[in-house]
N, C-alpha and C positions, 0 to 999 in steps of 0.2 A: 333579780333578787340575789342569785346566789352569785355574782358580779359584783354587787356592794357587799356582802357576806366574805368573801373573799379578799377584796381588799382592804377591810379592817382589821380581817386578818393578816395579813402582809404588815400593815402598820404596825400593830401590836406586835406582832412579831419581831419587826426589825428594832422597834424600840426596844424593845426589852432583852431579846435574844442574841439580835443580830441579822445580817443578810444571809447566813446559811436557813435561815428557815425556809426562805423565797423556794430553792428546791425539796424542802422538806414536805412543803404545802401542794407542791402541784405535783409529786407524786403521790402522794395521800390521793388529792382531788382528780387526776389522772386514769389512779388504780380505783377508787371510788365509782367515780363518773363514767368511764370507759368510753365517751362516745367523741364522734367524729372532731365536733367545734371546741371538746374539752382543752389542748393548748393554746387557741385564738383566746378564749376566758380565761386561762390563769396569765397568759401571758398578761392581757387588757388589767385585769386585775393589777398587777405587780407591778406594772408602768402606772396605772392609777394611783398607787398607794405611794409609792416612791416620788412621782408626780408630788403628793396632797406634800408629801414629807420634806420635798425641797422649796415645798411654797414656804411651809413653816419657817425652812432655814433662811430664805430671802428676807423674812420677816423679823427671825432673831438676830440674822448676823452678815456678817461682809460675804457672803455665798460667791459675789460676780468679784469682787476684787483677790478672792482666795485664788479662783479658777483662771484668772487673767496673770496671778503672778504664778501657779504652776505651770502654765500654760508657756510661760515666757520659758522659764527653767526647760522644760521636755523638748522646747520650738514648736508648738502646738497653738493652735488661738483657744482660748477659752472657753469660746461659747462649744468647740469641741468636745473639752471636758464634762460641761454640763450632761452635754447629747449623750455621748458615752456611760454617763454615770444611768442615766434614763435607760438605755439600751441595755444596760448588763442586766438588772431584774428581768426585763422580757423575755431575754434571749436564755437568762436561769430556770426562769417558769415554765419555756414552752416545752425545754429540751427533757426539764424534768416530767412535764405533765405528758410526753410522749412516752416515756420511756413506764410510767405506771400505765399509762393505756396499754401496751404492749407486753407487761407481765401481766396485764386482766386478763386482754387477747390469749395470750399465749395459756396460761391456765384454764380458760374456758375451752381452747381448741383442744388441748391437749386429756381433760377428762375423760 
């Protein structure tokens, strides 16, 4: 539940906000949640939501022909760009949702 609760937040969010929310959510949910699997679920979250989000863009717009001619530009293949665009929210979420686990930790050790 709190899997799908989290990834529509991630959506919403980026809609409307932007991608800095991605670390804003999973230290929130990090420092909230404190427990062990909390960056595997915001990470999973954020890949899901970013996921639902470039299905949308497949759907509205040239998504694979954008990525094929930046890709050309950098010397990269495209389907690169895609993976990578996918990777950055995960890799935003987990770093952030460790680092709110670790000021809960640290606050609870230190009372």
């Amino acid at each position: 539940m709190i899997i799908l609760f989290l990834t529509i937040l991630v959506i919403l969010g980026t809609v409307f906000l932007g991608w800095w929310t991605i670390p804003v959510l999973g230290m929130v949910y990090g420092f909230w949640c404190a427990s062990k699997n909390a960056a595997f679920v915001a990470s999973g979250s954020a890949l899901a939501g970013w996921s639902i989000l470039m299905a949308w863009n497949f759907i509205e717009g040239p998504v694979i022909e954008l990525s094929d001619s930046i890709g050309t530009t950098i010397g990269l293949p495209g389907k690169f760009l895609l993976l990578a665009t996918l990777l950055f929210p995960a890799v935003l979420a987990w770093t952030a949702t460790t680092l709110g686990v670790s000021i809960r930790n640290f606050q609870i050790l230190s009372s």
